[in-house]
N, C-alpha and C positions, 0 to 999 in steps of 0.2 A: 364863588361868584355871588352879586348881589341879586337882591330879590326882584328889584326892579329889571335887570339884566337881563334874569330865567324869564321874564314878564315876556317882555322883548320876544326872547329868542322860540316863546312857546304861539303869540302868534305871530310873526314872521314864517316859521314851521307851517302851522296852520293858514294861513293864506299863500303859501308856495303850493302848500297840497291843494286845495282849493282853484289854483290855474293849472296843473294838472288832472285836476277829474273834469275840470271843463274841457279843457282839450279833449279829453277821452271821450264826451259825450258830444262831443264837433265832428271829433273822427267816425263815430259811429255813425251817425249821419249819413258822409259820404259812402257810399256802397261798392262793393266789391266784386258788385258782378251776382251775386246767390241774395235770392229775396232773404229780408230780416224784419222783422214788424217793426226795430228801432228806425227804418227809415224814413217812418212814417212819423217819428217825434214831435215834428213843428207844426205838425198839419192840427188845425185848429178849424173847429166846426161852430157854426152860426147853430145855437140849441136855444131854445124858448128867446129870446130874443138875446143871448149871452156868448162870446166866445169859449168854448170848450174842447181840450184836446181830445181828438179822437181815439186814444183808449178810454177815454169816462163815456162813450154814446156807442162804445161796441165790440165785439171781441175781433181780435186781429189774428190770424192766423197763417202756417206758410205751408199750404199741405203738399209743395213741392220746391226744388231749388228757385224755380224761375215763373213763379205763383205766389201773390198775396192776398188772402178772402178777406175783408172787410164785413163780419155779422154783425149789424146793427142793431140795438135789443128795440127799438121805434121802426118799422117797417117805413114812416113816413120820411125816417133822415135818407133814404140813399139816394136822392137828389144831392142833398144838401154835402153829403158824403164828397159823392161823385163829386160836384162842383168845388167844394174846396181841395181835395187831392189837383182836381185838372190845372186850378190857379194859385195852387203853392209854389210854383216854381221849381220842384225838386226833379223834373224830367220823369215822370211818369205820365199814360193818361189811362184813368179807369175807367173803365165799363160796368154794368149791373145787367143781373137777369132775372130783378124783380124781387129777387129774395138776400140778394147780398152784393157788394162791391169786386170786383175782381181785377186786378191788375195783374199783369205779365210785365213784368221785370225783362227788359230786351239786354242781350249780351252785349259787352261792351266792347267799341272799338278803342283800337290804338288810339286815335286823338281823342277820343272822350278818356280812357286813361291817364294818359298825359296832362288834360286839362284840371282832372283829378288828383294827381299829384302836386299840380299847382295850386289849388287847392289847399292840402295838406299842408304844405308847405306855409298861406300864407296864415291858416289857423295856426300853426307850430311857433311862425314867429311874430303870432299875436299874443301863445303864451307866454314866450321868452319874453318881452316885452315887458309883459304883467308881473314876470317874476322880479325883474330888473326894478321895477316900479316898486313892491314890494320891497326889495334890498336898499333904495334911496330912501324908502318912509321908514324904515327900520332904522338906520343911520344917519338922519334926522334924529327918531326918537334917543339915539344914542348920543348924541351932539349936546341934549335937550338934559340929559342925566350927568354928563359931564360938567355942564353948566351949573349944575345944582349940588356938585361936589366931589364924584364919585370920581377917581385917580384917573388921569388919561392913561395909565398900563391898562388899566379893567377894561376902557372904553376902546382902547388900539385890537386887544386879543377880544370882546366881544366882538369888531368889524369883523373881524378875522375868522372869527367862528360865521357872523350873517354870509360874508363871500362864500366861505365853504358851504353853508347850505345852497348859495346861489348855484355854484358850480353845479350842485348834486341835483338840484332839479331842472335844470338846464339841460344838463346830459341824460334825466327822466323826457322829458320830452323831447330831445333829439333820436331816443329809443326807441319811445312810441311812435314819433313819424316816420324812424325806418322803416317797420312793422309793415306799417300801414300800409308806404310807398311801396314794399315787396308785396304784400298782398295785392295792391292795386295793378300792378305789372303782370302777376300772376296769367297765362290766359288759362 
């Protein structure tokens, strides 16, 4: 194959991986019912006058399944703490007792499940989407090397090769939202 080709097909490779580790880090997110510090990701704290994720202002901890401690190393953020957990939107609400942030993780119902899985679902076929988009900007770029010389056999079995990576990270993310969707069911 040409070098231009391997060019191609090396990031194409790399931005398919690249919408599978986001997926993966979408999925963690959504919770499965057992406290994880990961569920706290998005949650961003007003620090010195600056947006900052809440692992840089504190240490997160799960000293049981259905417990999250929030140790702020500033004694002054667990306001700030508290308030940004309550208005993240991620369906918790924290409490303090002066010395650290504490959230109880409530067990999940059926329709909170469910909604969960919808969820899942529609981050899954936000990845497929992004791989999809990735496989057109590749075959473009292949359209773009054909034009410039390079034998339409090279450029027919390069498509051929981008599809088959499509397929394979297609069916990587329809793995991982199994996963996910059987964990979420789990009671």
């Amino acid at each position: 194959m040409n070098d231009e080709i391997n060019f191609v097909f090396d990031l194409t490779n790399e931005k398919m991986k690249d919408s599978i580790s986001h997926l993966e880090l979408e999925l963690i997110k959504i919770r499965a019912g057992r406290a994880n510090p990961g569920m706290l990701d998005g949650v961003m704290v007003e620090y010195y006058g600056s947006k900052t994720a809440l692992s840089q202002v504190g240490n997160i901890n799960t000293p049981d399944s259905k417990t999250i401690l929030i140790q702020p190393w500033e004694k002054d953020l667990i306001n700030e703490i508290k308030n940004a957990i309550n208005t993240s939107n991620i369906g918790f609400s924290a409490q303090d007792n002066g010395e650290a942030v504490i959230i109880n993780v409530p067990a999940l119902t059926e329709e909170r499940r469910l909604e969960l899985v919808k969820k899942v679902k529609v981050e899954t076929e936000k990845s497929r989407v992004s791989i999809r988009n990735v496989r057109k900007d590749a075959n473009d770029e292949l359209k773009k090397l054909g034009k410039g010389g390079i034998s339409e056999d090279l450029i027919k079995e390069a498509e051929s090769q981008i599809q088959r990576f499509t397929d394979r990270f297609i069916e990587d993310a329809n793995k991982i939202a199994s996963i996910k969707e059987e964990e979420l069911m789990k009671v």
